[in-house]
N, C-alpha and C positions, 0 to 999 in steps of 0.2 A: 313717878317723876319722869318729866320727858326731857330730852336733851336733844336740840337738831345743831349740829354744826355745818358748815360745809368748809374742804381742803381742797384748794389747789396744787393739782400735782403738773409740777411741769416733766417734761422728758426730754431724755440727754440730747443733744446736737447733734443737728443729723436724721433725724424719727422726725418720718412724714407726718405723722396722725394731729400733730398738735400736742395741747395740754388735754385734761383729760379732767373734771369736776367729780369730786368726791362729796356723795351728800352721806350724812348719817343720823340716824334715829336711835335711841337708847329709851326703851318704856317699858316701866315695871307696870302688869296686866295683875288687878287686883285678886282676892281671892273670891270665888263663885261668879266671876264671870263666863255667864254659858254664850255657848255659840248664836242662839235664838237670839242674844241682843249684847252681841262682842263688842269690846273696847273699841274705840276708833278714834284715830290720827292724821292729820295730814303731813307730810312731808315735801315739804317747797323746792322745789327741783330748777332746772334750768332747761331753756330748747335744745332737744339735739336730739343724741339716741342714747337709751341706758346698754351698754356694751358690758356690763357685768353686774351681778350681786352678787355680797357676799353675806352670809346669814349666820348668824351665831347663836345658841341658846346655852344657859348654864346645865350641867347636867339634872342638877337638882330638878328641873321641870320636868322631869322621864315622862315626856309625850304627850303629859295635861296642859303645856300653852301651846298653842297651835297660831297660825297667820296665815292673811293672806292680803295681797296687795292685788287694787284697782287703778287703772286709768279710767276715767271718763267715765264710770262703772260698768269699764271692761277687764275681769281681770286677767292679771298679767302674770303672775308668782303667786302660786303655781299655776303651769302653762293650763291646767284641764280643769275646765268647768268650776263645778261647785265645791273643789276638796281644799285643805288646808294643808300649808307648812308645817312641821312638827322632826322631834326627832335629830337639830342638826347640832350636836355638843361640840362639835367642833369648827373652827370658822370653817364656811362650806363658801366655795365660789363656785357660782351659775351663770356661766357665759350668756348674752343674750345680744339681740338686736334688734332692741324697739325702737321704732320714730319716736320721738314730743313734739310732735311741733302745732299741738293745736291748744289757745291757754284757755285755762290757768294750768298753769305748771308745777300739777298737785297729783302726790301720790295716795290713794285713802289706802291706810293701813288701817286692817281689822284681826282683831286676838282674843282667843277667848283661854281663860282659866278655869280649869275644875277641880283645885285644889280647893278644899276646901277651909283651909288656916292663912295659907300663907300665898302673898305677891311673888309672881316670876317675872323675869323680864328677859328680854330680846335684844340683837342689836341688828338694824337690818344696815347697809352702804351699799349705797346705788351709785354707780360708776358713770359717770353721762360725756360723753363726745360732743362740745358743744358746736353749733355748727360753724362754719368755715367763713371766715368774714374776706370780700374781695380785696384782696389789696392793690393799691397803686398798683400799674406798667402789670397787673396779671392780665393776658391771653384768656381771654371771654371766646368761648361759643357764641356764636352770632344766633338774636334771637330768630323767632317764628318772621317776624315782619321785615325784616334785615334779608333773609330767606328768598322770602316773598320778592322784594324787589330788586333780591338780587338776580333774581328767574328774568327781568326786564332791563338789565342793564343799568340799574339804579344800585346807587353806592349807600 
């Protein structure tokens, strides 16, 4: 069963950062699912940057469900090559600082199970910075062409 929600977290008065989008995934990975042809999910995300995960497994999976998360099938979690997540019984936060900014604005999660009876499942939440929208009366950097003419006396 899969579950995607997404939570708006705002922060207190005062905190430059803005709000901050909480996405999250909840999927039970069947039993004899191998890695050669893993469970796979998308998780619908927003533009910005993921500035955190947080990853949880029940203990019950002792290291037989493993994950791992792609952008653009590049992946992102975990940071190196071709190895999988596994191992985190406890919520685990992993700071991070990735762009999104090029769509679709989709996370492929892949999990495999080698139990051989029974479904485990995952919870992964992807923390995302969404990006900074200009507002009214805000002080712009002058672009490239503005620049330009401003080198000649032109406003």
């Amino acid at each position: 069963m899969q579950q995607q929600m997404i939570i708006y977290i705002f922060m207190p008065m005062g905190y430059k950062g803005g709000y901050k989008l909480l996405f999250k995934i909840r999927r039970s990975v069947p039993a004899n699912t191998l890695a050669s042809n893993p469970d796979f999910q998308k998780l619908s995300i927003a533009k910005g940057t993921i500035i955190e995960w947080l990853v949880q497994m029940p203990t019950e999976c002792a290291d037989i469900t493993q994950l791992r998360v792609e952008y653009h099938n590049t992946q992102i979690l975990p940071f190196s090559g071709s190895t999988w997540l596994y191992g985190l019984f406890e919520p685990t936060p992993i700071r991070e600082n990735i762009k999104i900014d090029d769509g679709p604005y989709d996370l492929d999660i892949y999990a495999f199970n080698l139990d051989d009876s029974y479904s485990h499942e995952y919870n992964l939440y992807c923390n995302v910075e969404p990006v900074k929208p200009i507002t009214p009366g805000e002080i712009m950097a002058p672009g490239w062409w503005d620049q330009f003419k401003g080198l000649f006396g032109g406003a």
